[in-house]
C-alpha positions as CSV (number, residue, x, y, z in Angstrom):
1,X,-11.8,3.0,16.4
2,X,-8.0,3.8,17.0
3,X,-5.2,2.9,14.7
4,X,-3.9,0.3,17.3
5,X,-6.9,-1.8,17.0
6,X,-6.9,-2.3,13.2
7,X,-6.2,-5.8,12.1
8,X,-2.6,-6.4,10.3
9,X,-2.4,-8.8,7.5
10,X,1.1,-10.3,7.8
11,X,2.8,-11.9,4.4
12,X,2.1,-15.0,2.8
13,X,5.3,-17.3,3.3
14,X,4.4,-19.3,0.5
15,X,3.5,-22.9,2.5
16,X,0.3,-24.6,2.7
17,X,-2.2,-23.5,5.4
18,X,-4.0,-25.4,7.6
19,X,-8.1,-25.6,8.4
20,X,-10.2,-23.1,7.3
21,X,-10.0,-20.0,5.1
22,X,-12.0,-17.3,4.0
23,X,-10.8,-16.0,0.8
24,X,-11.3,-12.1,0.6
25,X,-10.2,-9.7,-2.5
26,X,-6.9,-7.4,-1.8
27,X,-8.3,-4.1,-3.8
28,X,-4.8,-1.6,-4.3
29,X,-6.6,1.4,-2.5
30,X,-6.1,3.2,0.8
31,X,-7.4,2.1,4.2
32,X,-9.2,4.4,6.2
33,X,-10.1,4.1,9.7
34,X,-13.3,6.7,11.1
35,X,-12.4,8.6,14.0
36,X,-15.8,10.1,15.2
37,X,-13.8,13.3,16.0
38,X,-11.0,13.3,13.3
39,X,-13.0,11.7,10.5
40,X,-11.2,9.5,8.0
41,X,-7.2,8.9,8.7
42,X,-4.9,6.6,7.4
43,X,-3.3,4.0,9.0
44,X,-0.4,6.0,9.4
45,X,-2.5,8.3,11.5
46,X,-2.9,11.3,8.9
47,X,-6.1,12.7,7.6
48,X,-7.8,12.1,4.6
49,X,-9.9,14.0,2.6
50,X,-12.7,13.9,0.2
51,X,-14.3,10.3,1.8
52,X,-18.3,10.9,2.2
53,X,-18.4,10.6,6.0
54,X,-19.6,7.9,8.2
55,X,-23.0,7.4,8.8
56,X,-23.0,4.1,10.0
57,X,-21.4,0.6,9.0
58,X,-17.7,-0.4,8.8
59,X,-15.3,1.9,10.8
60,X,-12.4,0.0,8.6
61,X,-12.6,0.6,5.1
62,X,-10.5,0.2,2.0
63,X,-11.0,3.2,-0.1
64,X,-10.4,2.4,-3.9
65,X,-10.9,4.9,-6.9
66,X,-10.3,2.3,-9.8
67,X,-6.5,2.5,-9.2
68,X,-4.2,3.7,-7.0
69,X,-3.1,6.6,-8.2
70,X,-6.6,8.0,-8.4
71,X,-7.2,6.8,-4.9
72,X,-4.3,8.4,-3.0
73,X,-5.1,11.6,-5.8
74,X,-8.5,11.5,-4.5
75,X,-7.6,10.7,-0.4
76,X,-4.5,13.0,-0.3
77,X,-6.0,16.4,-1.9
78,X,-6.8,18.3,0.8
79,X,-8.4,21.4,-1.2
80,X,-10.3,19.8,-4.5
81,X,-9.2,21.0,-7.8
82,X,-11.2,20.0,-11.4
83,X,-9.4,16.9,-11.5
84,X,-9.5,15.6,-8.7
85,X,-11.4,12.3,-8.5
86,X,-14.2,12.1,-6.8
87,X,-14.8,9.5,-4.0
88,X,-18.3,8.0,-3.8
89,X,-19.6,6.3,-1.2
90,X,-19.5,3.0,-3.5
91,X,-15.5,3.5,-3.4
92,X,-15.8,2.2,0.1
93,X,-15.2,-1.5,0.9
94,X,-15.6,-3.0,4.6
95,X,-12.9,-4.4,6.1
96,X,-14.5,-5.0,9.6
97,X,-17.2,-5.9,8.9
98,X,-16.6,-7.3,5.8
99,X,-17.6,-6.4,2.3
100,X,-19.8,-8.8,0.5
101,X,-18.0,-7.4,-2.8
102,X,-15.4,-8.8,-1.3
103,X,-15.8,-12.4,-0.5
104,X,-14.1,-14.6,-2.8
105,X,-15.3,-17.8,-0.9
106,X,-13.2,-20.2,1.4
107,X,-10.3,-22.5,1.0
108,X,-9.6,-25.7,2.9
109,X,-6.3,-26.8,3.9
110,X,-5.3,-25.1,0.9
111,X,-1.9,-26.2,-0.4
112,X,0.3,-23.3,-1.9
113,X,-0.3,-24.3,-5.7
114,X,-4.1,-23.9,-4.3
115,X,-3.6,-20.5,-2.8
116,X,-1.0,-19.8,-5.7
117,X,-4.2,-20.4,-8.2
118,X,-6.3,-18.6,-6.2
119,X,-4.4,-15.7,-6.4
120,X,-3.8,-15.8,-10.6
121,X,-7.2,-16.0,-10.7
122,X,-7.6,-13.6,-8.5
123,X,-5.2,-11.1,-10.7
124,X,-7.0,-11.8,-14.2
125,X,-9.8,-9.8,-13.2
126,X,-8.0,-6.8,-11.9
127,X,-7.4,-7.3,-8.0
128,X,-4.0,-6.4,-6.0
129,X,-4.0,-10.4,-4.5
130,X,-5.8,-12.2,-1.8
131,X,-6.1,-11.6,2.2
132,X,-6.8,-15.2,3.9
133,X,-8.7,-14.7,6.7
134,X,-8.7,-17.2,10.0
135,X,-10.5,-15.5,12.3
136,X,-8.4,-12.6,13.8
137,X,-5.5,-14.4,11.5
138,X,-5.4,-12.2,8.2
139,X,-2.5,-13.3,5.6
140,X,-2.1,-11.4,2.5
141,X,-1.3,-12.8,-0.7
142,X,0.4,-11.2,-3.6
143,X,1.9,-12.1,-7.0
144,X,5.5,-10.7,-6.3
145,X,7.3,-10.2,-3.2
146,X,7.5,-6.8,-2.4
147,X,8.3,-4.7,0.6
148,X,7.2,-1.1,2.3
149,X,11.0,0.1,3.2
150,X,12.3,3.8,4.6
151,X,14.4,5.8,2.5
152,X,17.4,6.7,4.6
153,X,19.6,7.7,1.8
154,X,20.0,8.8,-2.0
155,X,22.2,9.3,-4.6
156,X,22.2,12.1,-8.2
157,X,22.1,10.3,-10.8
158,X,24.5,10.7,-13.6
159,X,24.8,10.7,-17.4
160,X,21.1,10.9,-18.7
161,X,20.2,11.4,-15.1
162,X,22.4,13.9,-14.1
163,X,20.1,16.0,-12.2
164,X,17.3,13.9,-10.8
165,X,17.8,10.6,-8.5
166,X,20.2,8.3,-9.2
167,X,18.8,5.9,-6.6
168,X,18.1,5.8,-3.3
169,X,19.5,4.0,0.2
170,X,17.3,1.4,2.5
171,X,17.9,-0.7,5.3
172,X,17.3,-3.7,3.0
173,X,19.9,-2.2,-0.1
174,X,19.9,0.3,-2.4
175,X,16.8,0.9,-5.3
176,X,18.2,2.3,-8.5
177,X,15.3,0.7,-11.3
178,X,12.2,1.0,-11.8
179,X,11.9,4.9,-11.3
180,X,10.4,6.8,-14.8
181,X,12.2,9.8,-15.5
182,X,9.1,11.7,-14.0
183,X,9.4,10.2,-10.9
184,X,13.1,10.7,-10.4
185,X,12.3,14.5,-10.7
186,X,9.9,14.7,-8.4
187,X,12.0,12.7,-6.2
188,X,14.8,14.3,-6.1
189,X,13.0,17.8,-5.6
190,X,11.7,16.3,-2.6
191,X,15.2,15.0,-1.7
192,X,16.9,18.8,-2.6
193,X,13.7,19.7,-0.2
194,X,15.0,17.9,3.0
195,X,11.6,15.9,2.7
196,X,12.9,12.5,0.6
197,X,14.7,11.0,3.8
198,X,11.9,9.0,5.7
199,X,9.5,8.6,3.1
200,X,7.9,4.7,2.7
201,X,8.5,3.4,-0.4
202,X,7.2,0.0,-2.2
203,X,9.9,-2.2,-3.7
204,X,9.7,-5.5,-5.4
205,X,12.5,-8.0,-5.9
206,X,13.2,-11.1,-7.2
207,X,13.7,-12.4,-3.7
208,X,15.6,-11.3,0.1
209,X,19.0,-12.8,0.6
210,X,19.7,-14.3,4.1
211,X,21.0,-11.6,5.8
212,X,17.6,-9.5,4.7
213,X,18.8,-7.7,1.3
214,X,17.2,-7.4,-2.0
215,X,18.0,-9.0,-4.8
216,X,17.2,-7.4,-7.9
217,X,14.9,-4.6,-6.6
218,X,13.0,-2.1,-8.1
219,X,11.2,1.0,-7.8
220,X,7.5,0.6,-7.4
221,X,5.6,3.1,-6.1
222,X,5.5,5.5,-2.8
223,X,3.4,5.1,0.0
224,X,2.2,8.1,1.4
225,X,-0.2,6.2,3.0
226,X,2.2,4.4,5.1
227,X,4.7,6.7,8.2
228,X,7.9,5.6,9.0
229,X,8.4,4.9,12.8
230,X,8.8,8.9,14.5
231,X,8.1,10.7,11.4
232,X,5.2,13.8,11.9
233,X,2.3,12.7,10.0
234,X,2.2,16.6,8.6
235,X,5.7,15.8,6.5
236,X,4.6,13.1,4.3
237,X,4.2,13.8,0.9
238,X,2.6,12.1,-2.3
239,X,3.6,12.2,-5.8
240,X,0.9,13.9,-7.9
């Protein structure tokens, strides 16, 4: 399988849907695709690591260590240490084909206070949101609106954060909040690094203005598992 030829999900727009809809669980791991030469890679074409190889069944798999953390921990460690997590083969979920695990049934003509109710219930029990499925029509469904952005800019902090990252500089505005004081270090020893320029991050807001800019953002995570458009798969980096 190439990376190409990996289904998409776009974003929910938050209107009803029409016909019908299979209802599948949104798990916050990492997807791996299985090159037979190259093994497990991202979808951002870079290898992964620690994933019992193929040996038959879905190519396109979600990889999920009980968190996310653990999971790009666990994908992204290239040489194992004594904490690392340790992927099983049960930590992979079919995409194409589909898990059974997870098949949350099927939704007619759903309005959005049906999909909406869906998706809290959905939530209680631990999942990321919902992907709707319509044949080669996959919509994901999540409880905020967030966005996978590039970092094209950054700032030092000041006062208590003199230092570290004050925030940094997107297409769609700049993302001061929702960074602990851990992760502005890090951040800004990658920025001091040349490497902070490029990276994805996640960041949810309250909602996009018309001319596409956030309002109230915040921090949520990286995503080493994403690549910005022309950046070398060899100079992402995650936060451990």
């Amino acid at each position: 399988m190439k990376i190409d030829e990996i289904n998409r999900p776009s974003p929910w727009n938050g209107k009803p849907l029409k016909g019908e809809w299979l209802m599948t669980l949104k798990l916050d791991g990492v997807r791996a695709i299985w090159h037979d030469e190259l093994g497990w890679m991202s979808r951002a074409d870079k290898p992964l690591y620690n994933i019992p190889p193929w040996t038959g069944g879905p190519r396109d798999c979600e990889i999920y260590v009980g968190n996310f953390r653990d999971t790009i921990r666990a994908t992204r460690t290239k040489h194992l240490r004594p904490a690392t997590p340790v992927v099983r083969r049960d930590h992979l979920y079919g995409l194409d084909p589909l898990d059974a695990r997870l098949r949350w049934g099927t939704l007619t003509n759903p309005t959005a206070d049906d999909i909406q109710s869906q998706l809290q219930r959905a939530n209680s029990l631990g999942y990321e949101g919902l992907v709707l499925r319509q044949r080669d029509h996959w919509i994901k469904i999540k409880p905020e609106e967030t966005h996978d952005v590039i970092i094209i800019g950054y700032v030092e902090g000041r006062g208590k954060h003199l230092g570290r990252l004050g925030y940094v500089k997107t297409a769609m505005g700049d993302v001061g909040s929702g960074f602990t004081d851990n992760e502005r270090e890090v951040l800004w020893a990658e920025a001091k690094a040349d490497r902070l320029i490029g990276q994805v991050i996640e960041v949810s807001s309250m909602e996009t203005t018309t001319n596409a800019k956030f309002r109230h953002p915040s921090f949520v995570r990286t995503r080493p598992d994403k690549l910005a458009p022309g950046r070398s798969p060899a100079s992402g980096h995650a936060l451990n």
